[in-house]
N, C-alpha and C positions, 0 to 999 in steps of 0.2 A: 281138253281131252287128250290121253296120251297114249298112245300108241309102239309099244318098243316091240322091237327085235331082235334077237340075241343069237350072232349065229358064232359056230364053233365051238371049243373048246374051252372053255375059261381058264385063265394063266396061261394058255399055250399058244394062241395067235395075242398081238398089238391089241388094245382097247380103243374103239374109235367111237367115237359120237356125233350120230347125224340130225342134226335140227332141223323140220320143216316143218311150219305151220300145216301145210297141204299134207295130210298123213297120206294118201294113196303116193303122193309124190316123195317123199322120204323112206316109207316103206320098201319102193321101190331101191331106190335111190340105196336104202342099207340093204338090202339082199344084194343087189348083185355087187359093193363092196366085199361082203363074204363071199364070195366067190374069191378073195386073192387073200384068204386067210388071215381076217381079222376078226378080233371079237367086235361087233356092228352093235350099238346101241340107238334104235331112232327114239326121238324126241318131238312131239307137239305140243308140249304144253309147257310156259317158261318156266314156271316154278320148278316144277322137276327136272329139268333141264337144270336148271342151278342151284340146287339142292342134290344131283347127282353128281356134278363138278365139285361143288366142297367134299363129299362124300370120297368119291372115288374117283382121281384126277385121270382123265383120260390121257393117252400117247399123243394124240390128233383129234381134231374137232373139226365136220366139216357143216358148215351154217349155209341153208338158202336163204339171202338177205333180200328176196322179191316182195314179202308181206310185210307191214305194218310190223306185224308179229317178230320177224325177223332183225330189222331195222332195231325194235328194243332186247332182242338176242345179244344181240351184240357186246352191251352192254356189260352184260353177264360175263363177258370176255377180261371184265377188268378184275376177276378174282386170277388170273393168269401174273400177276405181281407177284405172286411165290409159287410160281409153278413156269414151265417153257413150254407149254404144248404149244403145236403151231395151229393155227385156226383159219383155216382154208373156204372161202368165199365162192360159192354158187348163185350166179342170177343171169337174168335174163338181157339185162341190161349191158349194151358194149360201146362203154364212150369212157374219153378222157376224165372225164370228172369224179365218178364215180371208179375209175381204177386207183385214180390219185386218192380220193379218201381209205380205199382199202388199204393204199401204200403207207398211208399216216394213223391209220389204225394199228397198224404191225400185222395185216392179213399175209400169210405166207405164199398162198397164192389166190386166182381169179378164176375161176371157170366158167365158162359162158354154154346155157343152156341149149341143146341136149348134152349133158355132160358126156366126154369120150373119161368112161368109169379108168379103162388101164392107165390112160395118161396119170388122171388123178391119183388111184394107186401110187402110181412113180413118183409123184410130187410128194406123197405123205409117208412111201416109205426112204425116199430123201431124208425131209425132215425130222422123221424118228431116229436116222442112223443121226445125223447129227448131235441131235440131244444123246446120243447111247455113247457118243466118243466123249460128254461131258463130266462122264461117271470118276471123276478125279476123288482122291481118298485127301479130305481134308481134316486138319485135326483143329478143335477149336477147344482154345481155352480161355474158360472168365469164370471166377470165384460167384457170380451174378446168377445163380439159378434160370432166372426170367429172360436173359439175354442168352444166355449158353440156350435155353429151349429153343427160343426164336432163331434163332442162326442158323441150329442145327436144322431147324424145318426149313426155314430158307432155304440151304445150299441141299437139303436133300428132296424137297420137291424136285428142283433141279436137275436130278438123277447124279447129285452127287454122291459119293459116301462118305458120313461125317462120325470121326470117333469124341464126343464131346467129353471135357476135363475139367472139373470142377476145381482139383489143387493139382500148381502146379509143379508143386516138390514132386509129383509123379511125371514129370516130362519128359524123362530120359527113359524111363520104361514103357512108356506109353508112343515114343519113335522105333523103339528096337520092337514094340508087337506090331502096331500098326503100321509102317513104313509109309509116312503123312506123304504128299508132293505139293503139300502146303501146309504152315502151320499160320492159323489166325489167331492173335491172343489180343487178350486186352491190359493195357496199360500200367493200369492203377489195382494191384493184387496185396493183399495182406500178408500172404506168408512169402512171396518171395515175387517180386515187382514184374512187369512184364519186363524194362529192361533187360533187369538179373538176369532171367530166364533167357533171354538173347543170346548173352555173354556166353552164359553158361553151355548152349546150346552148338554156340559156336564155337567154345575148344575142343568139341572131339571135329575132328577131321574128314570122318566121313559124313558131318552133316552140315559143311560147310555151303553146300549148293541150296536146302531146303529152302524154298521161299518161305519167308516171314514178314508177314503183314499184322501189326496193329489198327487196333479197330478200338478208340476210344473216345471220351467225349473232350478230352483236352483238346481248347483249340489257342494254348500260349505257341506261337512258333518257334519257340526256342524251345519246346522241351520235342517237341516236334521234333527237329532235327535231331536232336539229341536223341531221340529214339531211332532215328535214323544211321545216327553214325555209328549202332553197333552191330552193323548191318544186314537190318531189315531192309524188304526191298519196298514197300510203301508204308502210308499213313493213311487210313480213310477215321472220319469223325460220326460219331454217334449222335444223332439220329440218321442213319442210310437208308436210303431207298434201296427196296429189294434185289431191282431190277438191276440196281449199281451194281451192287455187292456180288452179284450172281454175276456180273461180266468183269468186275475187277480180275474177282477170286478166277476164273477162269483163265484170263488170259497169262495170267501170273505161271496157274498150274499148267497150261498147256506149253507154254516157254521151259520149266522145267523137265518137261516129259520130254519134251524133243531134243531137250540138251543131254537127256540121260539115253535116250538113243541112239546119239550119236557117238557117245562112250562107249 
């Protein structure tokens, strides 16, 4: 049985999602979250509960993992591979063990029942702001329709923003609209090679700082480098794990941002 709440404004506070088996306790548990201005969705019933995650990816998730019920919530956390919400853990329970599983789950935080709601609050609108400084403008190009799609969900669950480029004879126009703070291409392109495209990207002068990372599935080390020495700043291989690509691409873009600020 499922049980939601919906409090606020829709689009205009954070989207949160509260899981409890126990409806009278999650009930609870999302109203007075709305009280600090979020959109509050409770959930008791698993299915909807992850059929509303595919649907419409929450900011924050916070799970009471006390029930049976809960314990297989959890679960449902591993659609979080192309998304970053953080997933914040309520129970009853306060020993080492059970905080160490939460650590190797990727639980953002622990809160031990009677929850103090404002702390929790402060922990999720933590982790929201964090995800909100991820919002880097990445450009991605691959002749690959099915991979250019994929990418571009990848790095924008993420709360990135991705302009995706199907040819890349349009790359020069497609920096001067979009002003990328990373470009991802891939390798092996028919009208004009990822190389090329390096080179070419790298004689005008004001785009000499753009990080450039290929994303292909060559794995000869020497063309490897060679894609390196025209100076891109890495190499990741096709097939990536989401969770890679979403912290490569990151750290790359947030190195560039902070070099362009201090200019």
């Amino acid at each position: 049985m499922n049980d939601s709440l919906q409090l606020g404004q829709t689009r205009q506070f954070d989207l949160v999602y509260v899981y409890a088996a126990n409806i009278t306790y999650g009930a609870e548990l999302a109203q007075l979250l709305g009280l600090f201005n979020y959109e509050v969705v409770h959930f008791s019933d698993l299915e909807e509960f992850r059929s509303a995650i595919l649907v419409r990816a929450p900011a924050a998730v916070v799970l009471d993992i006390d029930s049976e019920e809960g314990q297989r919530a959890k679960a449902a956390m591993a659609v979080r591979v192309i998304t970053t919400f953080p997933a914040i853990y309520v129970s009853s329970r306060d020993n080492f063990d059970d905080r160490l599983v939460a650590v190797r789950e990727g639980a953002e935080g622990y809160f031990i029942k009677p929850v103090d709601v404002q702390a929790l609050s402060v922990r999720i609108d933590e982790k929201i702001a964090k995800n909100t400084v991820r919002s880097y403008r990445v450009l991605v190009v691959d002749d690959d329709e099915f991979f250019l799609s994929f990418f571009e969900a990848v790095l924008s669950s993420a709360g990135m923003h991705v302009m995706p480029l199907v040819d890349p004879t349009q790359i020069l126009m497609a920096i001067k609209k979009f002003k990328p703070e990373l470009i991802l291409t891939d390798l092996h392109m028919p009208q004009c090679s990822g190389i090329e495209m390096a080179k070419l990207i790298r004689q005008n002068n004001h785009y000499l700082d753009i990080p450039i990372v290929f994303l292909s599935s060559e794995t000869e080390s020497e063309k490897q480098i060679g894609a390196l020495e025209t100076g891109a700043d890495d190499f990741l291989t096709k097939p990536i794990d989401p969770e890679k690509l979403i912290s490569s691409i990151s750290a790359r873009a947030e190195r560039y941002r902070n070099l362009r600020k201090k200019m």
